[in-house]
C-alpha positions in Angstrom: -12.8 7.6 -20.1 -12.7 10.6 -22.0 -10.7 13.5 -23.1 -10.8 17.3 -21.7 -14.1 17.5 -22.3 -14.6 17.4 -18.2 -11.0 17.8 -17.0 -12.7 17.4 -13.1 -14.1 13.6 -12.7 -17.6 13.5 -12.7 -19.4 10.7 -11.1 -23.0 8.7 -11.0 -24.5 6.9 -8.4 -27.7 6.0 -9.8 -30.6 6.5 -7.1 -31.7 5.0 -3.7 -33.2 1.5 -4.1 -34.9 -1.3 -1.9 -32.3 -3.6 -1.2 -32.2 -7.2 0.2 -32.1 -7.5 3.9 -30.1 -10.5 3.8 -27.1 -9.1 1.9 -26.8 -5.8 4.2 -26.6 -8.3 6.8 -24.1 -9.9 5.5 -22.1 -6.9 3.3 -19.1 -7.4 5.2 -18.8 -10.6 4.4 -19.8 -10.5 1.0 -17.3 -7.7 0.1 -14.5 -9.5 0.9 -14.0 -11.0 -2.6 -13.5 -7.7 -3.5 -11.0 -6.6 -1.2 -8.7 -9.3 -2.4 -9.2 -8.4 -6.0 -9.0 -4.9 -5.1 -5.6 -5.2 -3.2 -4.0 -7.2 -6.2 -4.8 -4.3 -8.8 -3.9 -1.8 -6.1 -0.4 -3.7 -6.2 -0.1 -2.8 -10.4 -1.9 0.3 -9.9 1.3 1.5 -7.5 3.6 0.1 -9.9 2.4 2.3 -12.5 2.2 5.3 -10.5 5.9 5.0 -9.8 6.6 4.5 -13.5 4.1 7.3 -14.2 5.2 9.5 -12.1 8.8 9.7 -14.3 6.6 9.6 -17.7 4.5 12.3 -16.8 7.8 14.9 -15.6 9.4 14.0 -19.1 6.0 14.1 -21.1 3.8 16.5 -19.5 0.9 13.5 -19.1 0.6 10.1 -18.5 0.8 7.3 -21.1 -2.2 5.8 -22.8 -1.9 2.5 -21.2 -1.2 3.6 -17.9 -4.1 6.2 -17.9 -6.4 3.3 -19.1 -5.8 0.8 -16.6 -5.4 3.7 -13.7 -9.2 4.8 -14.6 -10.7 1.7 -14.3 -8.8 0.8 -11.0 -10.2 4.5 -9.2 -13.6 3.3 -11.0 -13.7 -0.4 -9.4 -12.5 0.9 -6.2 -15.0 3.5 -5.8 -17.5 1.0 -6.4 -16.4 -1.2 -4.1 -16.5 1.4 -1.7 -20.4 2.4 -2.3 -21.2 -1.5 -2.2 -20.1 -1.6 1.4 -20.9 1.3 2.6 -25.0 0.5 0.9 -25.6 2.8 -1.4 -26.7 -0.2 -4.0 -27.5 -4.1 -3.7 -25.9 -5.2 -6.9 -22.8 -7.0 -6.9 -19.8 -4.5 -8.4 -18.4 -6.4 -11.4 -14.9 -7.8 -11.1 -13.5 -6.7 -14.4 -12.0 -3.0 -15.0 -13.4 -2.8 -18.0 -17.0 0.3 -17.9 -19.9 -1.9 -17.4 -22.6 0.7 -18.1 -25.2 -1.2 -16.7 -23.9 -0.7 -13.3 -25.3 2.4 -11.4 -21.9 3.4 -9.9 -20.1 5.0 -13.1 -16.9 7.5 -13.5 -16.5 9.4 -16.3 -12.6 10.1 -15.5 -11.3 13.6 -17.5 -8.0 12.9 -18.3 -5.6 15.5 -19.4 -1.8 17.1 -19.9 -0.5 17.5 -16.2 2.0 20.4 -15.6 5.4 19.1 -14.8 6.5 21.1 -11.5 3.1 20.1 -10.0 4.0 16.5 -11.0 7.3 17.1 -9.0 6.0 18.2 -6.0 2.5 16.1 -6.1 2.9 15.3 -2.5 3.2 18.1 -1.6 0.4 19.1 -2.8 -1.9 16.0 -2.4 -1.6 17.3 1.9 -4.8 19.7 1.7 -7.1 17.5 -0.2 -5.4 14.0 1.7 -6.8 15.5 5.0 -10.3 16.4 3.9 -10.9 13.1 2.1 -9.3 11.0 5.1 -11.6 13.3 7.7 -14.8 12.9 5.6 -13.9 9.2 4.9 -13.2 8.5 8.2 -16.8 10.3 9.5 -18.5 8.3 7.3 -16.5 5.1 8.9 -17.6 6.5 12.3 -21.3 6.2 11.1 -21.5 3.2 9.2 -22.9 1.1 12.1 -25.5 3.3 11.9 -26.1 3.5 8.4 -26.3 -0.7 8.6 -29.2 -0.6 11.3 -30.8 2.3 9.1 -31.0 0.1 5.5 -31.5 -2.9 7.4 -34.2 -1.2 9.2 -36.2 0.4 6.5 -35.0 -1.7 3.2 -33.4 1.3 1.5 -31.1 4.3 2.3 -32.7 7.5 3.2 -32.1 10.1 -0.1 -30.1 12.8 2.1 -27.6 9.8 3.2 -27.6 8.2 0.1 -26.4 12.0 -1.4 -24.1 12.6 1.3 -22.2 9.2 0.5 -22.1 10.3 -3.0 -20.8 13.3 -2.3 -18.0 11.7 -0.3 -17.2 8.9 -2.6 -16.8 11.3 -5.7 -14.5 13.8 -4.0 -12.0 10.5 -3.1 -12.4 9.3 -6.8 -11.5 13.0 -7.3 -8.9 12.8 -5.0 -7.6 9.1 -6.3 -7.9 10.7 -9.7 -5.5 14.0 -9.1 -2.8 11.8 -6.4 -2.3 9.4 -9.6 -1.7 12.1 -12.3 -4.6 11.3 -14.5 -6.1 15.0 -14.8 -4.4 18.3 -13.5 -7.3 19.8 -11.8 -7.1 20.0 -8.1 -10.1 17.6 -6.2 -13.6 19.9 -4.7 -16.9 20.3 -4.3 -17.0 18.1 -1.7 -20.2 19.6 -0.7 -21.8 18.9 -4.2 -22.1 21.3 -7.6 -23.5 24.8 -7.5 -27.4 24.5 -8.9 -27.7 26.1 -12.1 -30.9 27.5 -13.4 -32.6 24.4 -13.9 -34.2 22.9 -11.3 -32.7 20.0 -9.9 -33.8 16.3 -10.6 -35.9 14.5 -8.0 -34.3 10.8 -6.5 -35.9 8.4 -8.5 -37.2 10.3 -11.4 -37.4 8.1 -14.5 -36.0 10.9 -17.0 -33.2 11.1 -14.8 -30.5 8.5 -15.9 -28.3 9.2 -13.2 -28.5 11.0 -9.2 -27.7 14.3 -9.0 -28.1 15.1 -12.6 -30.3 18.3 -13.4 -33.2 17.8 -15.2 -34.7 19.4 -17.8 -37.0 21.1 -14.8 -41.1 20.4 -14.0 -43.3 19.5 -16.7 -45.3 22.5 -18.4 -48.5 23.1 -17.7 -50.8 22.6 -20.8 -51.7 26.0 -22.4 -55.3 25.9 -22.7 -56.8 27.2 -26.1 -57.3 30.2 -27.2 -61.1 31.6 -27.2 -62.7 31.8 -30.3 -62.8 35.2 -32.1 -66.4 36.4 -31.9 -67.8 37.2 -35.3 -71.4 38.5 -36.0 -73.8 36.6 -37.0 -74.3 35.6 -40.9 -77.5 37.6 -42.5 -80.4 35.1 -43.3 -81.8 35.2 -47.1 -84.5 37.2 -48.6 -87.3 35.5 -49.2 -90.5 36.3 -51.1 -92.8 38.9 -49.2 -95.7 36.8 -47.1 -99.4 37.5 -48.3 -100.9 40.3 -46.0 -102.6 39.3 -42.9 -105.2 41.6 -41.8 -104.7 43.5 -38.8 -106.2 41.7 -35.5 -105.2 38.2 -37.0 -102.2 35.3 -36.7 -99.1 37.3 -35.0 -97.3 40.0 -34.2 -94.5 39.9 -37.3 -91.5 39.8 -35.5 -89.4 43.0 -34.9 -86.2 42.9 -37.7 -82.8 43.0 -36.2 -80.7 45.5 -36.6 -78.4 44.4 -39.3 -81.0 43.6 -41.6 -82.0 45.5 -44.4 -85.6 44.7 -46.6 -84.8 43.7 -50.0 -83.9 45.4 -53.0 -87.4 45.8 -55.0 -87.6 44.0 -57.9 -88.2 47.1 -60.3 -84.6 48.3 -59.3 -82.3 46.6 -62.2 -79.6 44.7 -61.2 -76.4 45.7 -63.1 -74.7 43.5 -65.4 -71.7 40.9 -64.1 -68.4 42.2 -64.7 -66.8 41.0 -68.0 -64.9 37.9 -67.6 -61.2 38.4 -68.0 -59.4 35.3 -69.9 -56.7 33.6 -67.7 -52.8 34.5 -68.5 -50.5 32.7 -70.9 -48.7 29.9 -69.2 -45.4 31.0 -68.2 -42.4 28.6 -68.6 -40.3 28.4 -65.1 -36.7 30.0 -65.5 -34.5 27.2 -65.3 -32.9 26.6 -61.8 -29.3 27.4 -61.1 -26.6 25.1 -60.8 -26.0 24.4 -57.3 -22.2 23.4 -56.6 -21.1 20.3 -54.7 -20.9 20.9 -51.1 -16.9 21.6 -49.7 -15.3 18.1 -48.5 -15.4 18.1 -44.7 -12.7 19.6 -42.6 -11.0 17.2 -40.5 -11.7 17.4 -36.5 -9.3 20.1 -35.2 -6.0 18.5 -33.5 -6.1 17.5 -29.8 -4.6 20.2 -26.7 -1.1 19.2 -26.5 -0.7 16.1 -24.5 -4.5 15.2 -24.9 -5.1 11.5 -25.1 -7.7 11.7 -28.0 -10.8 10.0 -27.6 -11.1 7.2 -30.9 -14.4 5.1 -30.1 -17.9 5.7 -31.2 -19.9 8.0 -29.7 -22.3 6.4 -26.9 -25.2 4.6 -27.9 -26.9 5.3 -24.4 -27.6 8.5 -22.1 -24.6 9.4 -20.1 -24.1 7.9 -16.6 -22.5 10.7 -14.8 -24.4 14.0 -14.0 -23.7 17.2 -11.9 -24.5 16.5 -8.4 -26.7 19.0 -6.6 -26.7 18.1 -2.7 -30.1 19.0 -0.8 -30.0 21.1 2.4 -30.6 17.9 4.5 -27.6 16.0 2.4 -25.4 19.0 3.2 -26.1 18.6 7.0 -25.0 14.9 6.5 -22.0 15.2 5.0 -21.0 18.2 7.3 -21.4 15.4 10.3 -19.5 13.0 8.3 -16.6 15.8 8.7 -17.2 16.9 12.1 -17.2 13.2 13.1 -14.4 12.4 11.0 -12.8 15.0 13.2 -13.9 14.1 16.6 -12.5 10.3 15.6 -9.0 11.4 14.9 -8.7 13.5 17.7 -10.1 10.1 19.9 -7.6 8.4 17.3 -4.8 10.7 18.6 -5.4 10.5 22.6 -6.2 7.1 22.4 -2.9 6.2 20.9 -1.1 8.9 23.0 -2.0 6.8 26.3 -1.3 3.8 24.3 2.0 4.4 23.3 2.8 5.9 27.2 1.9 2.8 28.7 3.8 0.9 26.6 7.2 3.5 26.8 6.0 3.3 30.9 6.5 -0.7 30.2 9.6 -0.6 28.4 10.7 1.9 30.9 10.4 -0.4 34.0 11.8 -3.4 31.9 15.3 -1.7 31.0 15.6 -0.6 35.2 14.9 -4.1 35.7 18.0 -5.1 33.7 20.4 -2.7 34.9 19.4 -3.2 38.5 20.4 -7.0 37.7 23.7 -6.2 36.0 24.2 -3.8 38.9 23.6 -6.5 41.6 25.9 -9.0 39.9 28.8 -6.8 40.0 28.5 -5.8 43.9 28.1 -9.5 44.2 31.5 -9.6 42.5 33.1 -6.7 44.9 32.0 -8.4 47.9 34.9 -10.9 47.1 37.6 -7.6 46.5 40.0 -7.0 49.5 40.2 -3.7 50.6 43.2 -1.7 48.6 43.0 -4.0 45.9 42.6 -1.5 43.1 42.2 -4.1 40.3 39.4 -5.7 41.4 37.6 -1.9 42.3 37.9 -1.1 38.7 36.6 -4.1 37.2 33.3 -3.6 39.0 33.2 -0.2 37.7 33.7 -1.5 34.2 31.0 -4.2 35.0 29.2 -1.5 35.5 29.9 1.0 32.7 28.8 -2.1 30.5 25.2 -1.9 32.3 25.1 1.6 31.3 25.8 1.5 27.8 22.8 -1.3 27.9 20.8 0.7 28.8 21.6 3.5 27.5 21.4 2.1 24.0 17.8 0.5 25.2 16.2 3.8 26.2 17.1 5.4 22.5 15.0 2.5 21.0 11.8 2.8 23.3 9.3 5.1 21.4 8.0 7.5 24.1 5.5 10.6 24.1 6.0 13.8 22.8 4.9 15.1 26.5 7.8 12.8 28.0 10.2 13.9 25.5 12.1 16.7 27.9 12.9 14.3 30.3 14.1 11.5 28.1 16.3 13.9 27.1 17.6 14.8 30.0 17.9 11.3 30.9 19.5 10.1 27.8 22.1 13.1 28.5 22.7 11.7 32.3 23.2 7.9 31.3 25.9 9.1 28.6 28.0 11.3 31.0 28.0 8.7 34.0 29.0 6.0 31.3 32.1 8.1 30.4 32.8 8.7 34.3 32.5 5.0 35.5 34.9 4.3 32.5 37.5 6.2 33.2 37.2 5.6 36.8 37.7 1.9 35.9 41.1 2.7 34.0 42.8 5.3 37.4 46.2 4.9 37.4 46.6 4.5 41.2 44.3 4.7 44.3 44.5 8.2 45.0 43.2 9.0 41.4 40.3 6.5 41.8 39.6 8.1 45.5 39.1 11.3 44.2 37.0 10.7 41.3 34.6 8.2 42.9 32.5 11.4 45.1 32.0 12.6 41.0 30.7 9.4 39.7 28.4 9.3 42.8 27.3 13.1 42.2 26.5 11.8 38.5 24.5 8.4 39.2 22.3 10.5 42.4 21.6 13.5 39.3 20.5 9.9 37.2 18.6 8.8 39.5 16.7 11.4 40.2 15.6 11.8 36.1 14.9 8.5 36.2 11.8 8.8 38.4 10.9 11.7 36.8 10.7 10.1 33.4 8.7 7.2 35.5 6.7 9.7 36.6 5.5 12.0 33.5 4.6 8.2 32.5 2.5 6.8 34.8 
């Protein structure tokens, strides 16, 4: 965890290795551990949001403590996450604490947050919610696929094994940003722009994490410089041979062109040069004082609402590096969205004719009812004389009653948003021939309940005619 050095989270994933065929066999299973421990610090991790979420609109960042333990929670999940979907064979740690050792590592920026985006985070959090959610979910989609493919061939293919990363970092990003640890808004879900450097090969020793950027190819070696031609040394003088007569021994051999005979010996040589006596010794001035150096400056104070970084420097390369996505991981993670796409759509319909079979089911049960309550009351009338006026306008309160049943039943059945004109409709029908049947069940007299009855009979034909179209938009 550090300090505004890297506001955005960076992330390493280590490199593609061969993995036991057993455990991908059995990853589900063997995960499982860690979805319990996972759901019990995803219980104090929402706790602390909550209280965070207060902190950070009064102090402009989160607290120490909170920022700590928030870290290592998006840390541990997101290596949960790339133990079941493959991207390595070893066992994620249980404790929060960094375990360096392990090839999923977050190096989590955390900085001052600004207070109105703190009030309306969830607002915000809708843009980068649906693109991890898609991406996440088109990775789901193909994670049967990905099982067969490392069970298959032992490792993870280096495009997939990118794409995942690429996934699983903007989430942690995403994670990261939705719990207030660091202001800057999640990205590059399609990896980091290359920089000048080439990038880093999958499995390359120097690299100590995937997707970092090497320091490029090897050098050739320079090979070394020619020697500079020089000519060739004179040879020594010697003494003039004795004369060989013409017609004897050999040819003397023709004499280069650099050489020159030698100086005869009647020439006098001129006399050395006088020898000069050395200099006087000459006593060193004597050096200057040099002052003591300044005492060092203290480190310059942290941003405002920085959470200063007080342990030692790391003793090992970092863990986290830029991630550069191939052309072929690219592809990959743009089918993770496109399926992730094409699933909630599926998601959507599927639940669509779900939810109108049910609403259809509900539907037929609540006629069911009120045709019962309905045929109980003319069982009732049957007994009623004719004129007798009490007994007519019980069965119409009998029968109000039913209404208001069902009435109340059809607001609580959760129907389509294609059905929802008619329910309206419907809803509106059951409420005004449940007022009419109750004031036709309190008429003063006969005549006054004779001339309202052709009304109520005008209102429950209109009823029953939305009825059956409601039945039919749902079957």
């Amino acid at each position: 965890m550090r300090t505004l050095d890297r506001p955005m989270l960076q992330a390493g994933f280590g490199t593609p290795v061969v993995q036991n065929r057993w455990t991908v066999f059995f990853r589900l299973v063997l995960a499982i551990p860690q979805f319990v421990v996972l759901f019990v610090y995803g219980i104090a991790a929402v706790v602390l949001v909550v209280l965070g979420w207060f902190a950070a609109l009064v102090m402009g960042r989160l607290p120490r403590s909170f920022a700590a333990f928030l870290a290592s929670y998006v840390q541990y999940a997101t290596r949960v996450t790339a133990y079941l979907y493959l991207m390595h064979d070893a066992y994620p740690p249980f404790a929060l604490e960094s375990t360096r050792s392990y090839p999923v590592n977050l190096d989590v920026g955390i900085g001052p947050v600004r207070r109105l985006a703190v009030l309306f985070r969830i607002f915000l959090l809708i843009p980068a919610a649906i693109v991890a959610s898609v991406s996440t979910a088109g990775m789901g989609v193909a994670a049967v696929f990905i099982w067969l493919i490392v069970l298959v061939a032992g490792r993870m293919p280096v495009a997939l094994f990118e794409a995942e990363a690429a996934v699983l970092r903007f989430s942690a990003r995403y994670n990261a940003y939705a719990v207030m640890l660091t202001g800057k808004y999640p990205g590059e879900l399609f990896g980091d722009t290359p920089t000048g450097a080439p990038a880093a090969q999958i499995g390359a020793p120097p690299t100590p994490a995937f997707g970092g950027v090497a320091a490029g190819p090897v050098p050739a070696p320079v090979p070394p410089m020619p020697a500079t031609w020089q000519p060739p040394t004179a040879p020594a003088p010697s003494a003039p041979a004795a004369p060989v007569a013409p017609g004897q021994g050999e040819e003397p051999p023709t004499a280069p062109s650099y050489w020159r005979p030698p100086m005869p010996a009647s020439v006098a040589m001129p006399p050395p040069p006088p020898t000069v006596p050395p200099p006087p010794p000459t006593v060193p001035p004597p050096r200057p004082t040099v002052p003591p150096p300044p005492p060092a400056m203290p480190p310059p104070p942290a941003p405002h609402g920085a959470i200063p970084w007080s342990g030692p420097p790391p003793a090992t390369a970092p863990t986290t590096a830029r991630l550069v996505l191939s052309k072929a991981g690219k592809r990959v993670v743009a089918l993770f969205v496109v399926l992730g796409v094409l699933a909630y759509v599926a998601q959507i319909a599927l639940q669509g004719s779900i939810t109108q079979s049910q609403a259809y089911d509900a539907l037929s049960t609540l006629n069911d009812q009120l045709h019962g309550a309905v045929s109980s009351a003319e069982g009732q009338r049957a007994t009623c004389t004719d004129g007798d006026l009490p007994c007519a306008e019980q069965y119409q309160s009998q029968i109000a009653a039913a209404f208001v049943v069902f009435g109340r039943g059809l607001g609580s059945i959760s129907f389509p948003a294609s059905a929802q004109p008619e329910v309206t409709s419907l809803a509106a029908d059951t409420t005004t021939l449940t007022g009419a049947l109750q004031q036709l069940s309190a008429s003063p007299d006969a005549a006054t309940y004779s001339a309202a009855l052709p009304h109520v009979e005008d209102l429950a034909n209109r009823w029953d005619t939305d009825l059956n179209a409601l039945a039919s938009s749902l079957s």
